[in-house]
N, C-alpha and C positions, 0 to 999 in steps of 0.2 A: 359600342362597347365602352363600358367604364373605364378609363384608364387609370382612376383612380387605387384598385384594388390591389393590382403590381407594387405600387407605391408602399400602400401600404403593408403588404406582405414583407417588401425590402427594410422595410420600417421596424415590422414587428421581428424580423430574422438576425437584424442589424441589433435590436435589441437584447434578445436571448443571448447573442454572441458575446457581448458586453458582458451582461452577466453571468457569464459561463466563465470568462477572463477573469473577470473579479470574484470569483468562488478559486479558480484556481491558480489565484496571486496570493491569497486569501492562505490556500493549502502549503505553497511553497514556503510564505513568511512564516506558517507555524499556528497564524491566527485564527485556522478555521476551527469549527466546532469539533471537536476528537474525532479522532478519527474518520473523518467523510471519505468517501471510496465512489466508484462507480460504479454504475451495476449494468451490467449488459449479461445477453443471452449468446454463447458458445457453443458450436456442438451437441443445440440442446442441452448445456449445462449452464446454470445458473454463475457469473462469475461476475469480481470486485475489481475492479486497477484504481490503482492511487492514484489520487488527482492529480500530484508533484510528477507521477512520469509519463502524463501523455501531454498531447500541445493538444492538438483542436477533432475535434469532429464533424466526419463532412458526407453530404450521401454520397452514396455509389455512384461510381461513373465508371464509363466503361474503362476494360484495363484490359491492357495490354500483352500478351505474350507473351514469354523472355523462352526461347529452345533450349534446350537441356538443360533445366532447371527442373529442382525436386519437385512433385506433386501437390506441394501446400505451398510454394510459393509460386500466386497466379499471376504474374506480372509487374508492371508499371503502370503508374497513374501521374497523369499531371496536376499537381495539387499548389494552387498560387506559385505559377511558374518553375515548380520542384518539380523532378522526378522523382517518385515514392515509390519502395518496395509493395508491394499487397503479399502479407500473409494471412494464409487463415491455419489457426492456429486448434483449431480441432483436429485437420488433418495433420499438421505440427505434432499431435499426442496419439495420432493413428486412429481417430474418433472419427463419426462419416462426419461430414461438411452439415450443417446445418437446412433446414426449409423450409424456411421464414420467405416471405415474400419479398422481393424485390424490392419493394418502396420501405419497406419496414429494416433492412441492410444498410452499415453506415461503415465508416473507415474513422477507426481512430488514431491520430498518428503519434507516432513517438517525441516524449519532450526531447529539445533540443539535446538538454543536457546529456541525454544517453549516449550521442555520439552514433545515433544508428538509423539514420534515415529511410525510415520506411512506418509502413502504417498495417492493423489487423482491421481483418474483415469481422463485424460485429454482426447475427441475428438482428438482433437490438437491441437498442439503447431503454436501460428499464429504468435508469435517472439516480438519484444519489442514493447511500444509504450510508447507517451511522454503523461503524461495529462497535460501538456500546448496546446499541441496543439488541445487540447478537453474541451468542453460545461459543465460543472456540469449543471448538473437537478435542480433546485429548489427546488419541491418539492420530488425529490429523494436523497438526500446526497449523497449516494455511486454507484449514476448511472452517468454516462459522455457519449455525445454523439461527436463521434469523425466528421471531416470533409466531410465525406459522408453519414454524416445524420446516421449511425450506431449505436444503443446502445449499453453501455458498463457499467458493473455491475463490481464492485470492491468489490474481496474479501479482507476481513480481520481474515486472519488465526489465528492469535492470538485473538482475539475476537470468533472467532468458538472453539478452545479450551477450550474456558470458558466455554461454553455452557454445562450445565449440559447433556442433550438427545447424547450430542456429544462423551462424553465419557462410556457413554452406551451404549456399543453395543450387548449386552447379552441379550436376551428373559428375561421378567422379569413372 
């Protein structure tokens, strides 16, 4: 068996991550290209997060249980010796759960700055997009439809923090 391949995988994984960091150091300092967002699939809906409020994205691993906790949030993960929240945030908006395949499911976690340790469960990752090159809705504020007629829902994770229901996750 090759053992070279591993290496390389680690090589090329190690590298993406780099530049994943420097897109979004890039976002924080102000100096990316207007407005870059992220695009991932949600409850079957098409949705944007700013690069400025998540930290990393990492695949699925299994998670953990927490008892009487709400139904959208499905536990704990250990994420570089963190404990992390897993929401999924379709159930979060009463929407079914997404069914995407397993290997195609990612965690993206919240930037530090939020103060909220924990991470959403993503369909997947569909990679950047600009909203210049996308329609804002009129009567939607935080929906943009891109070039092929697409909708797209922009979350604003710091504003979901706020949300009192957000930070209860406890069976009342």
């Amino acid at each position: 068996m090759d053992r070279q391949a591993p290496t390389e995988r680690r090589s090329r994984l190690r590298q993406y991550q780099v530049q994943l960091l420097e897109r979004m150091q890039a976002a924080r300092s102000g100096a990316a290209e207007g407005g870059r967002e992220l695009g991932v699939r949600l409850g079957g809906r098409l949705c944007l997060l700013d690069l400025t409020q998540i930290s990393e994205i990492v695949p699925l691993q299994p998670i953990t249980p927490v008892p009487l906790t709400q139904e959208w949030y499905l536990g704990l993960v250990n994420i570089r010796g963190h404990l992390t929240g897993v929401i999924d945030l379709a159930r979060y908006h009463g929407q079914a759960a997404g069914d995407s395949a397993p290997s195609e499911r990612r965690l993206i976690t919240f930037a530090p700055s939020l103060g909220f340790n924990c991470a959403l469960l993503v369909e997947r990752v569909l990679g950047l997009r600009k909203l210049a090159e996308m329609t804002p809705r009129q009567d939607a504020p935080l929906e943009f439809v891109d070039a092929d007629g697409q909708p797209w829902t922009r979350i604003d994770l710091a504003q979901l923090v706020l949300e009192p229901r957000f930070s209860q996750v406890g069976l009342i």
